[in-house]
C-alpha positions as CSV (number, residue, x, y, z in Angstrom):
1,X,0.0,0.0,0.0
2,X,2.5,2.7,1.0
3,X,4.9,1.6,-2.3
4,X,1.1,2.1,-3.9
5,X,1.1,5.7,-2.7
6,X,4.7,6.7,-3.5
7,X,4.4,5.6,-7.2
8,X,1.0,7.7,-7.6
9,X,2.6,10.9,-5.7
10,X,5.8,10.6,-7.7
11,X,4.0,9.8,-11.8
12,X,1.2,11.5,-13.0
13,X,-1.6,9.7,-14.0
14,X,-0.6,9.5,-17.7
15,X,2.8,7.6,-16.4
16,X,1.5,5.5,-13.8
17,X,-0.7,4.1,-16.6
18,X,2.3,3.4,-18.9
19,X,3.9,1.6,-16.4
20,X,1.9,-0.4,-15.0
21,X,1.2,-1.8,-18.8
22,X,4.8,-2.3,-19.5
23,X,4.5,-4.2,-16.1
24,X,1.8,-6.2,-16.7
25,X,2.7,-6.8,-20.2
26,X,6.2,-8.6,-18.7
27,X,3.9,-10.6,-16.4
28,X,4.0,-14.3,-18.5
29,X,6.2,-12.9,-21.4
30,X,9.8,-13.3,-22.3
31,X,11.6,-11.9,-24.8
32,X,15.3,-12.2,-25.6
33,X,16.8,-10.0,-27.8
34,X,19.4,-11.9,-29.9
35,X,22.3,-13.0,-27.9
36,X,24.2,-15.8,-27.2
37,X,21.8,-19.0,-26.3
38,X,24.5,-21.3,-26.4
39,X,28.2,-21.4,-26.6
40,X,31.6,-23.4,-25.7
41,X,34.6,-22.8,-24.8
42,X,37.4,-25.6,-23.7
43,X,39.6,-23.9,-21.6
44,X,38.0,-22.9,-18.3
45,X,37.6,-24.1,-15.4
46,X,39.7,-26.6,-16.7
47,X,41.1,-27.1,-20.0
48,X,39.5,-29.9,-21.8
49,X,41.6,-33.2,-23.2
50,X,39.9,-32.9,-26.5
51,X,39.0,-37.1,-25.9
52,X,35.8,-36.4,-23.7
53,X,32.8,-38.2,-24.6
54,X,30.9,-34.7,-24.1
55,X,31.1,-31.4,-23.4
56,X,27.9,-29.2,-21.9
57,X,27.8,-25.9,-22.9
58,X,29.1,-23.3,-20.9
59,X,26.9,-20.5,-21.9
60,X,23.6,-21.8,-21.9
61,X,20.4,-19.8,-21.9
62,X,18.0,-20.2,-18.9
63,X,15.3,-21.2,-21.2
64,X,16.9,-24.2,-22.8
65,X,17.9,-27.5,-22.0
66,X,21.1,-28.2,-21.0
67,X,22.9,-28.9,-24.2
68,X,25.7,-31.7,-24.9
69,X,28.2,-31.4,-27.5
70,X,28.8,-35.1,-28.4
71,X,30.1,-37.3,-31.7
72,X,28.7,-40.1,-34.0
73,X,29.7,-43.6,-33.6
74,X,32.0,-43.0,-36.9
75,X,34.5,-40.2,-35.2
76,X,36.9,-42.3,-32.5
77,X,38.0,-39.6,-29.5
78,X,41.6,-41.4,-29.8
79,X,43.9,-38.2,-30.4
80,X,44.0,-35.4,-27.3
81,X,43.3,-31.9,-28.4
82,X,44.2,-29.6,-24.9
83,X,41.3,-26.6,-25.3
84,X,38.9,-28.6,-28.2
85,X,36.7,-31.2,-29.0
86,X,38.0,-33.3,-31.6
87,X,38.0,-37.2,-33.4
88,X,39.7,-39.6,-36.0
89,X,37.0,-39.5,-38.9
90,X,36.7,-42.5,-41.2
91,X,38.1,-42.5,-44.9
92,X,35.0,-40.6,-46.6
93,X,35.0,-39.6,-49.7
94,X,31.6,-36.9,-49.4
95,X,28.8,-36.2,-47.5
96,X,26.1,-38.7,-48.2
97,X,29.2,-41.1,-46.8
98,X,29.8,-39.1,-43.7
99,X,26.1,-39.3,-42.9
100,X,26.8,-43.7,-43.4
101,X,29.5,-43.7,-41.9
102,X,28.0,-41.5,-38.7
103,X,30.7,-39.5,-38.8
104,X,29.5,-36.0,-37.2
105,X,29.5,-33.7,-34.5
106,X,26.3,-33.0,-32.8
107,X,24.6,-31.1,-30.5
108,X,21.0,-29.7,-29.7
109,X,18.9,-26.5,-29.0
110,X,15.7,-27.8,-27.3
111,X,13.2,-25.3,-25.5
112,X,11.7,-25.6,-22.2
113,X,8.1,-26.0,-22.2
114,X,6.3,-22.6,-23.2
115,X,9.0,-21.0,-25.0
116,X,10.1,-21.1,-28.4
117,X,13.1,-20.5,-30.0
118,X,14.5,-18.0,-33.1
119,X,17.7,-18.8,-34.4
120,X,20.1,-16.3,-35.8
121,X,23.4,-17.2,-36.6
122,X,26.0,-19.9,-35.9
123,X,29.9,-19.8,-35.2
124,X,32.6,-22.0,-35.3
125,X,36.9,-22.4,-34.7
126,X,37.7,-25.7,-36.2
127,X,41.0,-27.6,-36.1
128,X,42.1,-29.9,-38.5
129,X,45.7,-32.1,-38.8
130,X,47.6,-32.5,-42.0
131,X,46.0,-36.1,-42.7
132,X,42.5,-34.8,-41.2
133,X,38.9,-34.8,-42.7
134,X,38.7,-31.1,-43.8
135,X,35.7,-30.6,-45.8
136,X,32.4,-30.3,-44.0
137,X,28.8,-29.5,-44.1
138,X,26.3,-28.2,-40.7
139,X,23.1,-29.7,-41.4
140,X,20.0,-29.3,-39.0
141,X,17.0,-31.7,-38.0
142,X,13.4,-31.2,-36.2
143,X,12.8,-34.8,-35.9
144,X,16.0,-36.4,-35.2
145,X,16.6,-38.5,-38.4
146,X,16.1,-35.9,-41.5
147,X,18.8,-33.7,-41.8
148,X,18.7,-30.6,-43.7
149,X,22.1,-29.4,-45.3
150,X,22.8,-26.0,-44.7
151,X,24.5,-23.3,-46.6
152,X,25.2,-23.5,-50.8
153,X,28.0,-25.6,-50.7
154,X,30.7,-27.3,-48.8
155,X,33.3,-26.0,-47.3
156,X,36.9,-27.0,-47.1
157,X,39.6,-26.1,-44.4
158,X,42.7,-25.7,-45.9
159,X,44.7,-24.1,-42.6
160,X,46.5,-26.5,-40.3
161,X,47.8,-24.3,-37.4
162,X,47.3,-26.1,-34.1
163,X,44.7,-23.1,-32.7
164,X,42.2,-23.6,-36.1
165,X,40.8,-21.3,-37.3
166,X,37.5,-19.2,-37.3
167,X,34.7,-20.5,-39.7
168,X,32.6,-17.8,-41.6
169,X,29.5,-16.8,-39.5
170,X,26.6,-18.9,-40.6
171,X,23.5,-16.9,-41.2
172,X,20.4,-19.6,-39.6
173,X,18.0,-15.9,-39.8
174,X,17.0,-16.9,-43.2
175,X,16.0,-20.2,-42.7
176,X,12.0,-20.4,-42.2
177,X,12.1,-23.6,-40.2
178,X,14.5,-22.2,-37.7
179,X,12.3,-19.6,-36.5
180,X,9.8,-19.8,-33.7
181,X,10.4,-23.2,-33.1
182,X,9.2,-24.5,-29.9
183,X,10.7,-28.3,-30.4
184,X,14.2,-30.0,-30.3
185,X,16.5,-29.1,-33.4
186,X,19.3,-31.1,-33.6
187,X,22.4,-30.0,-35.3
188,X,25.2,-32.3,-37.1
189,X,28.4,-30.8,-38.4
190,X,29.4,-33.8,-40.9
191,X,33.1,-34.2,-41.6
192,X,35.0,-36.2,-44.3
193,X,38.2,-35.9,-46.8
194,X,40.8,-37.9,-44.6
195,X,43.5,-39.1,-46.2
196,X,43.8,-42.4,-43.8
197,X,42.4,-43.1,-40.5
198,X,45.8,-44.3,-39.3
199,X,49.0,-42.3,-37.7
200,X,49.0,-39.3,-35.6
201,X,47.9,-36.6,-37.8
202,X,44.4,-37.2,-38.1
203,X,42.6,-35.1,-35.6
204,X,39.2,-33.1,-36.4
205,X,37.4,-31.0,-34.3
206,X,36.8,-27.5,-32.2
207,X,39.2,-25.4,-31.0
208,X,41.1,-24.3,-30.0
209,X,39.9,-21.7,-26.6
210,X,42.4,-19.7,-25.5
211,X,43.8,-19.6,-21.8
212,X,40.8,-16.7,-21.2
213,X,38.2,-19.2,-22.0
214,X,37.2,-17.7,-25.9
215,X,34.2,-19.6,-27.0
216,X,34.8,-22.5,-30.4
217,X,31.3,-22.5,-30.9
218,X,28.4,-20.3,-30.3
219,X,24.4,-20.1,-31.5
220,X,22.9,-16.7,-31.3
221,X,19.0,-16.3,-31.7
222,X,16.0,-15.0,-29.7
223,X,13.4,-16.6,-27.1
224,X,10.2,-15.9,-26.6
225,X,7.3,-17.0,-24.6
226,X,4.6,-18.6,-26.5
């Protein structure tokens, strides 16, 4: 009662009004502008091996499910990779064999009950090894089993440096079927072009975070409340 009495001494009539909309209007609404809903990064609190069977996100919006970065039964986490996430691929030759041979990286954006989800964009460091698979594809799923390639083309990594190297941003804004989805999408990043799938020089993956903790992989987009 006595807040009550403050607010109406201190607005006028015309601005108590406006407030108490914009109040009531955030009553059972969210809205997110875009930001980060997920990201990783490898380095902090502790660096990862590279050879764990998953990583959660470390940024992870309040609205989703916790979300695992994880592999397909065709990448082996043999080789270490200190601040990534990386695996031996199989001898593919192109994507319809990577998707055979289950030889992907995947992780997923699922909404909590009542909200939905906008995606914007998607970024990436990779690392790749001389003898590496180096050409890849994301590709995106609402049921689980249908994948949907994404972007014009493939793309190949020629850079071999041990930190990788930054991906160009991936624009998920334009694609209908990512916006105002309220279910689990499941994204693959399918991998092939190895030379051999023996030695020591055949590890692909994320990475690598820095000692500061820089994210290897982030999803921007929005979330509202349905």
């Amino acid at each position: 009662m006595k807040l009550n009495l403050i607010c109406r001494h201190l607005l006028s009539g015309k601005q108590l009004a406006f407030v108490s909309i914009i109040f009531i209007a955030s009553i059972g609404f969210v809205n997110i502008s875009n930001a980060q809903l997920l990201a990783w990064q490898f380095a902090l609190p502790q660096a990862s091996k590279g050879t764990e069977a998953s990583i959660n996100a470390t940024t992870n919006n309040q609205f989703l499910e916790i979300a695992q970065l994880t592999r397909g039964e065709g990448v082996q986490p043999k080789q270490g990779n200190s601040r990534g996430f990386s695996g031996n691929f199989g001898v593919d030759e192109n994507y319809d064999d990577a998707q055979k041979s289950n030889a992907y990286f995947q992780f997923e954006v699922n909404p909590k009950t009542g909200y939905e989800v906008s995606l914007t964009s998607l970024d990436a460091i990779l690392r790749r090894q001389e003898q590496s698979a180096h050409v890849y594809r994301w590709a995106y799923s609402l049921d689980g089993k249908n994948f949907v390639k994404i972007g014009d083309a493939d793309v190949e990594i020629t850079f071999t440096g041990n930190n990788g190297i930054k991906q160009q941003t991936i624009n998920l804004s334009s694609i209908k079927a990512l916006q105002k989805v309220s279910r689990k999408i499941t994204f693959r990043l399918y991998a092939w072009g190895a030379l051999t799938n023996q030695g020591k020089a055949i590890a692909f993956g994320f990475g690598k975070s820095d000692a500061k903790g820089s994210n290897a992989l982030v999803v921007d987009g929005t979330i509202t409340k349905k």
